[in-house]
N, CA, C and O of each residue as an XYZ file, in Angstrom:
780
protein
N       0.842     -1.160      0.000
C       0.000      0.000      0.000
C       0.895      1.233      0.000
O       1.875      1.309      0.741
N       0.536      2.200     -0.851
C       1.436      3.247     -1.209
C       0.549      4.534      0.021
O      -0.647      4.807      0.124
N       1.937      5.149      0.892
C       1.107      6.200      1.741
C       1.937      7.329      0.937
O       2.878      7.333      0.143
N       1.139      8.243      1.527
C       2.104      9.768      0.534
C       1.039     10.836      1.701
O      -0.146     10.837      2.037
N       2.330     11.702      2.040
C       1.830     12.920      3.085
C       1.937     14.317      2.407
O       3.099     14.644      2.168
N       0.961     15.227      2.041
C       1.110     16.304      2.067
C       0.634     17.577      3.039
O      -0.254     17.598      3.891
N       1.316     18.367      2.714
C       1.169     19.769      4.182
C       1.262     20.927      3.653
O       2.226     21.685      3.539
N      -0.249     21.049      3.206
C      -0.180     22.721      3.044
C      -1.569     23.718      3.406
O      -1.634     24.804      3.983
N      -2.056     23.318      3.129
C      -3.582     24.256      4.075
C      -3.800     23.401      5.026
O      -4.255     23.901      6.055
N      -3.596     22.062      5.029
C      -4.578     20.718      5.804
C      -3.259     20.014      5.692
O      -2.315     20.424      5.016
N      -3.274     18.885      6.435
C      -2.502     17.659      6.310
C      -3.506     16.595      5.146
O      -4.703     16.880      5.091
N      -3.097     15.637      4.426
C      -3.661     14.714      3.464
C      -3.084     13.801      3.545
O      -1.907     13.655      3.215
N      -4.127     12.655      4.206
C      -3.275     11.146      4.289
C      -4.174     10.748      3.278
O      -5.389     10.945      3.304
N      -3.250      9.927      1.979
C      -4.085      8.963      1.159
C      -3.486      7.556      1.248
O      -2.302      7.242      1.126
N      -4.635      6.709      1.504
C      -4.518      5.287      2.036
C      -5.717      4.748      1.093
O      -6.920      5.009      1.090
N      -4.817      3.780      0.186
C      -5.462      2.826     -0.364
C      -6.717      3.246     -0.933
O      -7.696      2.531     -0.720
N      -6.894      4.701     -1.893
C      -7.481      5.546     -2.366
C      -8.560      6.312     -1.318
O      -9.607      6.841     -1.692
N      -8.189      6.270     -0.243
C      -9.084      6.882      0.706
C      -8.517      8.151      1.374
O      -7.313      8.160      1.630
N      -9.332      9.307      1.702
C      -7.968     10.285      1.988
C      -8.883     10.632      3.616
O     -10.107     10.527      3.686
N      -8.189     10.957      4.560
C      -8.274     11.889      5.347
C      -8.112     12.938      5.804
O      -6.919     12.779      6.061
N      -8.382     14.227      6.241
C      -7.914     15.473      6.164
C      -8.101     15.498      7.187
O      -9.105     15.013      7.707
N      -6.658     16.405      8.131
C      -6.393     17.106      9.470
C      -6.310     18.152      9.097
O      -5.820     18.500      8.023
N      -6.913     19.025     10.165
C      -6.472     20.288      9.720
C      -4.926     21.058      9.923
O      -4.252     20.817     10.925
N      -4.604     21.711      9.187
C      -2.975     22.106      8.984
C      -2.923     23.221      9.768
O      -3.922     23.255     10.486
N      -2.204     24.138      9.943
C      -1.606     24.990     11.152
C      -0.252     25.540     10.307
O       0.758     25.666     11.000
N      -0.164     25.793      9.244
C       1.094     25.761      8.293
C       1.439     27.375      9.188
O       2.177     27.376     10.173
N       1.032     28.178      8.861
C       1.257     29.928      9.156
C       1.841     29.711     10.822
O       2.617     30.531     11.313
N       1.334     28.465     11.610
C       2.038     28.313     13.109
C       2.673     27.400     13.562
O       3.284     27.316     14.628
N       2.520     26.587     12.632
C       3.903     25.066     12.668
C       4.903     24.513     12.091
O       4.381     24.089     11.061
N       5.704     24.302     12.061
C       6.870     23.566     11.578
C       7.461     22.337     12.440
O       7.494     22.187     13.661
N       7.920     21.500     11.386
C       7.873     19.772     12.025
C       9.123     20.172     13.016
O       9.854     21.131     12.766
N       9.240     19.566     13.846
C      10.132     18.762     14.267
C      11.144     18.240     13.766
O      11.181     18.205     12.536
N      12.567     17.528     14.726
C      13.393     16.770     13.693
C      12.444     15.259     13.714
O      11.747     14.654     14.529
N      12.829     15.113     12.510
C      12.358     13.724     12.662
C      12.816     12.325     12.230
O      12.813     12.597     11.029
N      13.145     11.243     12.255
C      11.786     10.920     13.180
C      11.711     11.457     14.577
O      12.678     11.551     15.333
N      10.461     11.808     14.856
C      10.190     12.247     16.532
C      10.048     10.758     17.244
O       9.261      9.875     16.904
N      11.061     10.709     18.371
C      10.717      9.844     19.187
C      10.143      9.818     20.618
O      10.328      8.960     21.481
N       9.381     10.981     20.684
C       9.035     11.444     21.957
C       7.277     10.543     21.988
O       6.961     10.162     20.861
N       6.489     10.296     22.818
C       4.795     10.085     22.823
C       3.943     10.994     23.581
O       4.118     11.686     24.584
N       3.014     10.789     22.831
C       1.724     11.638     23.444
C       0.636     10.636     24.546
O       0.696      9.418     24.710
N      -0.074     11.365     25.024
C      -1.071     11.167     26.194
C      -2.170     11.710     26.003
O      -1.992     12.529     25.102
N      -3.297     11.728     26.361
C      -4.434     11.918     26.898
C      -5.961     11.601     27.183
O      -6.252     10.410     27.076
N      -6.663     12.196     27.420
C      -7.930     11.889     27.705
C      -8.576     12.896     27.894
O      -7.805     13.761     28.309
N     -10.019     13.424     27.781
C     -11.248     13.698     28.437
C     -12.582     13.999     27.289
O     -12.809     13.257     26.333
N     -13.400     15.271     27.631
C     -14.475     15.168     26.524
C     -14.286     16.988     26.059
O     -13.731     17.894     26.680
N     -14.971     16.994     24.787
C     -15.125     18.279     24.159
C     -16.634     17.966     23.805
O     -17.141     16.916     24.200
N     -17.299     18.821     23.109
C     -18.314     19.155     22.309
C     -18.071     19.434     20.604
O     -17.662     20.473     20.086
N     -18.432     18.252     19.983
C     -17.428     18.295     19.187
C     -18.369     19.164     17.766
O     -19.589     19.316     17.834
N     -17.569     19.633     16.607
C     -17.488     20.801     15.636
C     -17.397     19.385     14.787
O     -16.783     18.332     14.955
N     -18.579     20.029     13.507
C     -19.253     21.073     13.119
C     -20.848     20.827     13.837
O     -21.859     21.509     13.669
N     -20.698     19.880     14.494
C     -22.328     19.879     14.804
C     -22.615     20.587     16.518
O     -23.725     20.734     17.029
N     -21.245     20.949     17.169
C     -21.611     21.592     18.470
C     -22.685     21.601     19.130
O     -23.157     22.598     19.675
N     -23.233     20.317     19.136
C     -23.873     19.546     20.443
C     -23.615     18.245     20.849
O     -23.088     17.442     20.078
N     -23.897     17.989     21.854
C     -23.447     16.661     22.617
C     -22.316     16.762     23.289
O     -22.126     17.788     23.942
N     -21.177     15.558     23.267
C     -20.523     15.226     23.985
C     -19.621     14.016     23.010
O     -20.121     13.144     22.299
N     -18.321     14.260     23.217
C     -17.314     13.103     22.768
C     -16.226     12.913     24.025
O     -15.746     13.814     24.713
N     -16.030     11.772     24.104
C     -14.957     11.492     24.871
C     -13.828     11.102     24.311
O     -13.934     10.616     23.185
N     -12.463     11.199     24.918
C     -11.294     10.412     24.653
C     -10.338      9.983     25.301
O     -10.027     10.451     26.396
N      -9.634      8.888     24.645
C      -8.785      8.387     25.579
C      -7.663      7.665     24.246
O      -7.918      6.952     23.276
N      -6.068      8.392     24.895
C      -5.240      7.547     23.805
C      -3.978      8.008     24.408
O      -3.848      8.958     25.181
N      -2.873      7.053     23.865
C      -1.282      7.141     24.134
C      -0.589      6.315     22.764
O      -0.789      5.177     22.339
N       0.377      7.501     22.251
C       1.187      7.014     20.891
C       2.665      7.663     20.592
O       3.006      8.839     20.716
N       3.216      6.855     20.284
C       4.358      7.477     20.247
C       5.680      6.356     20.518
O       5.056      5.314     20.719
N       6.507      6.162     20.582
C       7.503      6.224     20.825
C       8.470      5.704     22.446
O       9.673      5.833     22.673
N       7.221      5.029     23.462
C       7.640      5.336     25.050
C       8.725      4.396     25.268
O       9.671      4.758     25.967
N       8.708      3.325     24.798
C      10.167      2.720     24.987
C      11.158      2.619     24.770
O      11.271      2.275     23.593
N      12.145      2.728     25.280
C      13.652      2.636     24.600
C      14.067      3.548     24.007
O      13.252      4.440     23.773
N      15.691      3.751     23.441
C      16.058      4.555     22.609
C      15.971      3.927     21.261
O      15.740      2.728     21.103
N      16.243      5.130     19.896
C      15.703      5.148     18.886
C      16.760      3.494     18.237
O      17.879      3.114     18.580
N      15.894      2.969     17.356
C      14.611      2.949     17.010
C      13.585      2.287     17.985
O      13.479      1.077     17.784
N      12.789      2.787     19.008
C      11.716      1.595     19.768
C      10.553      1.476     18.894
O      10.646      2.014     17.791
N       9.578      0.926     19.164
C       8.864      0.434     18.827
C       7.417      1.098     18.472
O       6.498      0.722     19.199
N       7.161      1.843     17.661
C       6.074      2.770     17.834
C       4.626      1.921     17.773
O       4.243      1.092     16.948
N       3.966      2.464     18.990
C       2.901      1.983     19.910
C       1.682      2.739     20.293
O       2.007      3.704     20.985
N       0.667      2.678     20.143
C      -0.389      3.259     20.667
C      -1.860      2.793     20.782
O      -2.227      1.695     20.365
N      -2.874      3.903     21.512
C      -4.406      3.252     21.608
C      -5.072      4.354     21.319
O      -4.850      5.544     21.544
N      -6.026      3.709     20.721
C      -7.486      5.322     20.959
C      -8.656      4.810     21.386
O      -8.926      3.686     20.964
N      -9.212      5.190     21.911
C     -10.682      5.199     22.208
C     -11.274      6.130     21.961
O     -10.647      7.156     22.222
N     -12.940      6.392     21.267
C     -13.200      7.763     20.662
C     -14.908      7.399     21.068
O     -15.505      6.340     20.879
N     -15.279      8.324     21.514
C     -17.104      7.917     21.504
C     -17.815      9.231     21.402
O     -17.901     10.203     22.153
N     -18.233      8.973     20.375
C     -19.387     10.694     20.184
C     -20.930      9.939     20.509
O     -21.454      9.062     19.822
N     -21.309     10.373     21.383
C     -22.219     10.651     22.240
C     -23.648     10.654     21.495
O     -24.644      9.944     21.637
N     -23.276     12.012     20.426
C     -24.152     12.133     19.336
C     -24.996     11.087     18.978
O     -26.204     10.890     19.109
N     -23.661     10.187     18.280
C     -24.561      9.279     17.217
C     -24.237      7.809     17.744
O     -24.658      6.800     17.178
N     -23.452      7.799     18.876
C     -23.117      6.568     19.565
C     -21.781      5.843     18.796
O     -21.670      4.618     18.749
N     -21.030      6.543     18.348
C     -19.783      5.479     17.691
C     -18.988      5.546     18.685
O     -18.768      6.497     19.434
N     -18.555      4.499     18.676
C     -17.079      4.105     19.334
C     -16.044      3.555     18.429
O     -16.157      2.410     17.992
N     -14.984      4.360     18.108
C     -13.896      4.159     17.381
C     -12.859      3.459     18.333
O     -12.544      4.179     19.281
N     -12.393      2.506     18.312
C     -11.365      1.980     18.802
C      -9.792      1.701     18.342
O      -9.786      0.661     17.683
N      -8.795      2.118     18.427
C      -7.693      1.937     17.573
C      -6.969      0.289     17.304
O      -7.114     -0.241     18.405
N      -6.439     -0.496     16.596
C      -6.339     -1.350     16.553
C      -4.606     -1.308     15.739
O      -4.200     -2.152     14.940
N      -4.196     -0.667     15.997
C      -2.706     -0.418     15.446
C      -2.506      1.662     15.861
O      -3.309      2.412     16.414
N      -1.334      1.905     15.380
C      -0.846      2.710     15.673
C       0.717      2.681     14.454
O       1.766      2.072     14.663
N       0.335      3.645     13.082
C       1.200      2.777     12.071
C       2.119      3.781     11.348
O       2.916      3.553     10.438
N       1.758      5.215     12.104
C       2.619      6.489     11.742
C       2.493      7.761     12.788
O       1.485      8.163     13.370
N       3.853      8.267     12.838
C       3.672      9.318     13.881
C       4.648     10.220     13.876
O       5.862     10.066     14.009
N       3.667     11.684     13.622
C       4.578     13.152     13.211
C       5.045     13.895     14.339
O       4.726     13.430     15.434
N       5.792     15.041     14.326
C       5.659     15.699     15.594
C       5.547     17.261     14.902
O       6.146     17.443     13.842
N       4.778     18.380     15.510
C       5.479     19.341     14.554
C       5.489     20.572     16.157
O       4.945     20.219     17.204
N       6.018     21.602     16.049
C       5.619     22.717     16.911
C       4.674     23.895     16.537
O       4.701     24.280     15.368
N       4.338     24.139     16.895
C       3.463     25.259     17.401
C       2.756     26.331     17.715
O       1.719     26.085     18.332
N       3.045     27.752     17.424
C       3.262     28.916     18.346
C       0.976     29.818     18.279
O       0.186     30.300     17.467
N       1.090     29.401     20.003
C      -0.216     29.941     20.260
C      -0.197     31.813     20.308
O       0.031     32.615     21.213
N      -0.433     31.908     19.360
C      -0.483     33.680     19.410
C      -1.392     34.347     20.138
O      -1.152     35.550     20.235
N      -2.535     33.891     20.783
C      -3.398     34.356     21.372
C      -2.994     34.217     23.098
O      -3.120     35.078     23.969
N      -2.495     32.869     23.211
C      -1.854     32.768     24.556
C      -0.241     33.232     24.722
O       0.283     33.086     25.826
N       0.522     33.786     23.620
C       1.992     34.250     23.342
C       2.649     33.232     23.602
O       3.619     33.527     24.301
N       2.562     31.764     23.287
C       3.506     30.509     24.203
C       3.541     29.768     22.809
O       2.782     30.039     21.878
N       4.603     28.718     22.786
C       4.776     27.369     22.330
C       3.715     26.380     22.340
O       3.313     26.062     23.459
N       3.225     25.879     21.432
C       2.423     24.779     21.771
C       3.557     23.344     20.762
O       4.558     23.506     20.065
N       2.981     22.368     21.043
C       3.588     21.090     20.360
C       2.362     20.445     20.302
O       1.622     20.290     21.273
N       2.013     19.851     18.517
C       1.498     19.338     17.685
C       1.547     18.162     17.235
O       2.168     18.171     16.172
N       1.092     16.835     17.602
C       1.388     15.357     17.077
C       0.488     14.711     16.325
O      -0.683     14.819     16.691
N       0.650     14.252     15.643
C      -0.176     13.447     14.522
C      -0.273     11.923     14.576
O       0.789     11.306     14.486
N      -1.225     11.349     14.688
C      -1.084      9.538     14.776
C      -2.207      8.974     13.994
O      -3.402      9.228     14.140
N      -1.463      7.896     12.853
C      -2.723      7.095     12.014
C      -2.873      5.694     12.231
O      -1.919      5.089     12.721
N      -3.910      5.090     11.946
C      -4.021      3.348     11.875
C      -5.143      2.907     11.800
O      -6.214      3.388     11.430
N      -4.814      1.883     12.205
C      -6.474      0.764     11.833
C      -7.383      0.980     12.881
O      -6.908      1.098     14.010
N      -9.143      1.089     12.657
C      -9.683      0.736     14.067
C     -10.809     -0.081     13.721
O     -10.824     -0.676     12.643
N     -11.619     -0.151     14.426
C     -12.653     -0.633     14.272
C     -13.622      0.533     15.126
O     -13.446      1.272     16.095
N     -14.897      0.197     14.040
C     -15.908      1.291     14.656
C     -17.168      0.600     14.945
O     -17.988      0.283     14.083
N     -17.309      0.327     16.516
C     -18.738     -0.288     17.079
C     -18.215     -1.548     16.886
O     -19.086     -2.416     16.932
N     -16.678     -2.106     16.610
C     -16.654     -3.245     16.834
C     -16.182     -3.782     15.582
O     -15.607     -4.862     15.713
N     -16.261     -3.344     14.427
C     -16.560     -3.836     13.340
C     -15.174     -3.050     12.488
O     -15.024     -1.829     12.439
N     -14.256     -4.055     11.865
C     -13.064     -4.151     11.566
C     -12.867     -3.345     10.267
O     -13.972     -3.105      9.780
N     -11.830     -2.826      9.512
C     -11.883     -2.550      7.974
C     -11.410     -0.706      8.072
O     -11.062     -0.120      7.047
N     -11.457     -0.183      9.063
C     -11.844      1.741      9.176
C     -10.253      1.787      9.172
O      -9.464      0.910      9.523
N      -9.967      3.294      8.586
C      -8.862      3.691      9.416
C      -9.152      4.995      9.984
O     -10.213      5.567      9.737
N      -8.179      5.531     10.799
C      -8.328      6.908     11.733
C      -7.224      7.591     11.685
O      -6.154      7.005     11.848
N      -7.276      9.148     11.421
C      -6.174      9.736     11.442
C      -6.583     10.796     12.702
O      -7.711     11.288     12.712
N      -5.479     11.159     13.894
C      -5.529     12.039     14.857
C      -4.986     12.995     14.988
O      -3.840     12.791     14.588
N      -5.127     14.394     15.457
C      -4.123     15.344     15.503
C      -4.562     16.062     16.664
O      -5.647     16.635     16.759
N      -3.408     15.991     17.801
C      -3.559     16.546     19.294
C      -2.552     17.893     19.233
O      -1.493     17.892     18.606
N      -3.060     19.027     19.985
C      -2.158     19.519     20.257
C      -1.994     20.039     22.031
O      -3.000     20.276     22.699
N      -0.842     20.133     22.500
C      -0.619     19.926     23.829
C      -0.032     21.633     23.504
O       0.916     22.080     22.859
N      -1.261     22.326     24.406
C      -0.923     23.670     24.870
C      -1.365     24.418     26.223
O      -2.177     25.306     26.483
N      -0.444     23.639     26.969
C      -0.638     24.338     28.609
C      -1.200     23.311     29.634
O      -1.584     22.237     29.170
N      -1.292     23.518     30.981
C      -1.231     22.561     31.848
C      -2.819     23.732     32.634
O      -2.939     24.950     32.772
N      -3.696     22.606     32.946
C      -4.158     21.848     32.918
C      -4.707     22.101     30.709
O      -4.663     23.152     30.069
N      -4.987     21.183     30.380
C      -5.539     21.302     29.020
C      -6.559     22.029     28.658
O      -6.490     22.663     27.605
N      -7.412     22.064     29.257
C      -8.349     22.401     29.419
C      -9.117     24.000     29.758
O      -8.717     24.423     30.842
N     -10.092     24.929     29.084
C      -9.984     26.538     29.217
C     -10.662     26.549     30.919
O     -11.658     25.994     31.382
N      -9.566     27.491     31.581
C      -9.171     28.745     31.250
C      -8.132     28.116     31.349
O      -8.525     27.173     30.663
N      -7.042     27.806     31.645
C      -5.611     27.547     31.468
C      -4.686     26.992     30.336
O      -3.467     26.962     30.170
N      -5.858     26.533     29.573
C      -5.213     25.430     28.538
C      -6.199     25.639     26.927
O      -7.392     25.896     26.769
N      -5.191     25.418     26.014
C      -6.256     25.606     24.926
C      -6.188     24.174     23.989
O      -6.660     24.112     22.854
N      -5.572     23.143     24.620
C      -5.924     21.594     23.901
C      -6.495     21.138     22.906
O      -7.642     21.541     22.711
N      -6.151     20.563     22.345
C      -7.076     20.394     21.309
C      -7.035     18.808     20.492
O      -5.916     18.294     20.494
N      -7.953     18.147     19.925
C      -8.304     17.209     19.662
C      -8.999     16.986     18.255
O     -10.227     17.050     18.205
N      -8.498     16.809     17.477
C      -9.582     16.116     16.297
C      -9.050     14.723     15.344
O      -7.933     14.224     15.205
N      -9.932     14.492     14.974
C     -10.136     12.734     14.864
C     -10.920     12.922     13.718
O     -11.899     13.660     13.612
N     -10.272     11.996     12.627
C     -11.088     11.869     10.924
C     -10.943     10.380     11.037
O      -9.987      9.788     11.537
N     -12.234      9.748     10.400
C     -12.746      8.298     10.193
C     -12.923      8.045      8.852
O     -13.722      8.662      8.148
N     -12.153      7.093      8.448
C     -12.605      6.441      6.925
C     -13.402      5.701      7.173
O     -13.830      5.750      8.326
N     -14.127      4.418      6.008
C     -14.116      3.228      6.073
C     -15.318      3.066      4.827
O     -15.495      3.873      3.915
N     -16.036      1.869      5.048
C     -17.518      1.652      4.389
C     -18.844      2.600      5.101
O     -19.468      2.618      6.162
N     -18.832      3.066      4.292
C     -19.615      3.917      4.645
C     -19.561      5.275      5.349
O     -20.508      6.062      5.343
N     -18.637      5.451      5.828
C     -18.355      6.184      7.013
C     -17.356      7.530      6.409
O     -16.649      7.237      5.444
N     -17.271      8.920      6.908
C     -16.434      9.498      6.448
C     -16.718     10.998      7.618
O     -17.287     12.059      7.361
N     -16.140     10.585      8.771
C     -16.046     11.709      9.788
C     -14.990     11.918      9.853
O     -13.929     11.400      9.506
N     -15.586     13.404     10.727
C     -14.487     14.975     10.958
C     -15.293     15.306     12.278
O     -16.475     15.641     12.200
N     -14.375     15.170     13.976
C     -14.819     16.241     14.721
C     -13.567     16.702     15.365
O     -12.496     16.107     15.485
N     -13.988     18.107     15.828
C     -12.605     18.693     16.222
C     -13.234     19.532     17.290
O     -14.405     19.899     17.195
N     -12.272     19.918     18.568
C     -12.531     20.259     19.406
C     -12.170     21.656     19.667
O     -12.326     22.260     20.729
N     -11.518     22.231     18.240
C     -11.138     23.289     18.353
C      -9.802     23.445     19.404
O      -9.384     22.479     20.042
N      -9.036     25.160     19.512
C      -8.314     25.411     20.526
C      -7.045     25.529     19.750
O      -7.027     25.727     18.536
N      -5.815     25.380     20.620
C      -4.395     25.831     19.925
C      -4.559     25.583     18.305
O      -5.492     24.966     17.790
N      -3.295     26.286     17.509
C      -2.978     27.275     17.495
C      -3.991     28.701     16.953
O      -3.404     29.727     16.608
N      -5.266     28.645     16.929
C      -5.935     29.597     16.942
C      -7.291     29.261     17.620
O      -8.283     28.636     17.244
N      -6.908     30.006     18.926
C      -7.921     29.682     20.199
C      -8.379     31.216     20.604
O      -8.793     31.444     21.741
N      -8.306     31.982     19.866
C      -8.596     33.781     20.299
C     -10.016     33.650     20.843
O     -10.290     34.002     21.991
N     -11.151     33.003     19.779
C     -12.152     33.364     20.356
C     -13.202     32.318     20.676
O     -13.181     31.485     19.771
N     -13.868     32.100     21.348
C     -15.091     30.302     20.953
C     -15.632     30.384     20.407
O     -16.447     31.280     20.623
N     -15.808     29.496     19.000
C     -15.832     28.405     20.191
C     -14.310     27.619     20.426
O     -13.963     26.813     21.289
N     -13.718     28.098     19.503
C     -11.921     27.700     19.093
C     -11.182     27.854     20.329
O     -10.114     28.459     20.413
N     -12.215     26.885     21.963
C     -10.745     27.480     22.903
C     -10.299     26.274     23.179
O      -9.356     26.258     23.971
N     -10.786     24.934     22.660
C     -10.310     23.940     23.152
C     -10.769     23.032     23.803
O     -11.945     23.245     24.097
N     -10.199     21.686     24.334
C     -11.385     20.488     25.160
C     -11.877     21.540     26.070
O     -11.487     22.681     26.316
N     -12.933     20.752     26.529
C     -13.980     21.023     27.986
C     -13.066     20.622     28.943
O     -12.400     21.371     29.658
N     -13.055     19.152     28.929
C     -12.082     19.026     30.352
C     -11.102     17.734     29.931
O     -11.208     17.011     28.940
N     -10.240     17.689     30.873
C      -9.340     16.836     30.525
C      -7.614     17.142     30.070
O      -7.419     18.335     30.305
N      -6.442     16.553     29.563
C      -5.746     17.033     29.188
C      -4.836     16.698     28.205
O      -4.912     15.502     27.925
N      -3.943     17.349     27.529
C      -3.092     16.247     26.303
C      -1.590     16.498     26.928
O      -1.460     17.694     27.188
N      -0.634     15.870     27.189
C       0.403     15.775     27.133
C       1.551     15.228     26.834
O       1.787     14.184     27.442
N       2.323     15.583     26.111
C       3.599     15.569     25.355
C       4.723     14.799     26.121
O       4.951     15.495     27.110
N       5.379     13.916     26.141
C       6.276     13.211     26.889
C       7.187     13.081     26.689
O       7.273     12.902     25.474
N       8.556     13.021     27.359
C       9.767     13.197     26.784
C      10.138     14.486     25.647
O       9.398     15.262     25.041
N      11.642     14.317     25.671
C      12.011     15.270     24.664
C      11.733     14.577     23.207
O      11.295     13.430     23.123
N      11.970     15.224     22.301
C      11.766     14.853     20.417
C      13.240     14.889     20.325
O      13.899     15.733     20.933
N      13.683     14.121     19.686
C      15.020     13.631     19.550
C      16.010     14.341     20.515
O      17.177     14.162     20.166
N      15.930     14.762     21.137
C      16.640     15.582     22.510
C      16.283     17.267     22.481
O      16.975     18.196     22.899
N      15.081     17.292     21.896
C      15.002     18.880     22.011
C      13.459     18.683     22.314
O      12.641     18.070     21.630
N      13.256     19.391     23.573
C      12.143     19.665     24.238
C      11.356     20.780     23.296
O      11.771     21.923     23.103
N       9.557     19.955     22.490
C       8.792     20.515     21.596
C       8.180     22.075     22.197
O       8.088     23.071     21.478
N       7.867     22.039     23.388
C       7.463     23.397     24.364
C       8.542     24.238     24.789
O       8.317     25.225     25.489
């Protein structure tokens, strides 16, 4: 299977003629060295965009946590929109970006990670999922934190986009980020700390 990444308004993963779109941050990010061997963390819920009602939860860790380079790149997701009742589950963990940041509204660094793979949705095998977290501030969550979360679904039938809004353009809401919960960045990226 031929993958091919492009980065210029949006991120574009095409997989096995299927594409997913993250949204890009080009005017406030630039990658990392890479490969990044640092992992990401988190969990909680937003209200997720474009339909801004309900409730989504999350829960995931990817990246890089063992060993020095090359370890073993590893991760999970769990995803449930509330909405319409899906539960996305990750079932691999099969690429992973790092990029940085800069929150202009909060004047700080943020760090940006990207993670794709297989899941199954409600159980049912064949989907893939592309993620893009960004880890900006401690606790994640507004007023302190402008976090952010969004998650694109391929498969049969299926072709979602929700995003939780927040870094790197969190000026006004609904763009401030999860409700509650937090994302965090672990370890340095090849020895240079992304924040």
């Amino acid at each position: 299977m031929k993958r091919m990444i492009i980065r210029r308004a949006g991120l574009l993963l095409l997989l096995a003629g299927g594409a997913v779109w993250l949204l890009g941050h080009d005017s406030q990010a630039h990658p990392v060295p890479s490969p990044c061997y640092d992992f990401v963390t988190g969990g909680g819920w937003f209200t997720p965009t474009p339909l801004g009602i309900g409730k989504a939860n999350f829960g995931f860790n990817a990246g890089y946590k063992n060993g020095e380079p090359p370890p073993p790149l590893m991760g999970e997701l769990n995803y449930i929109d509330h909405n319409n009742g899906m539960h996305v589950h990750s079932t691999s963990v099969d690429a992973y970006y790092g990029f940085n940041c800069f929150d202009a509204c909060a004047g700080k660094d943020c760090a940006d990670r990207q993670f794709f793979g297989d899941a199954t949705v409600n159980g049912v095998p064949g989907y893939r999922y592309g993620v893009e977290v960004i880890d900006d501030g401690e606790p994640g969550n507004v007023p302190k934190g402008h976090d952010r979360f969004i998650i694109n679904v391929t498969g049969p039938d299926i072709s979602y986009h929700a995003d939780s809004g927040g870094a790197p353009n969190a000026c006004t809401p609904p763009s401030d980020g999860i409700d509650g919960g937090n994302i965090q960045i672990h370890k340095p990226c090849n020895g240079v700390n992304p924040k």
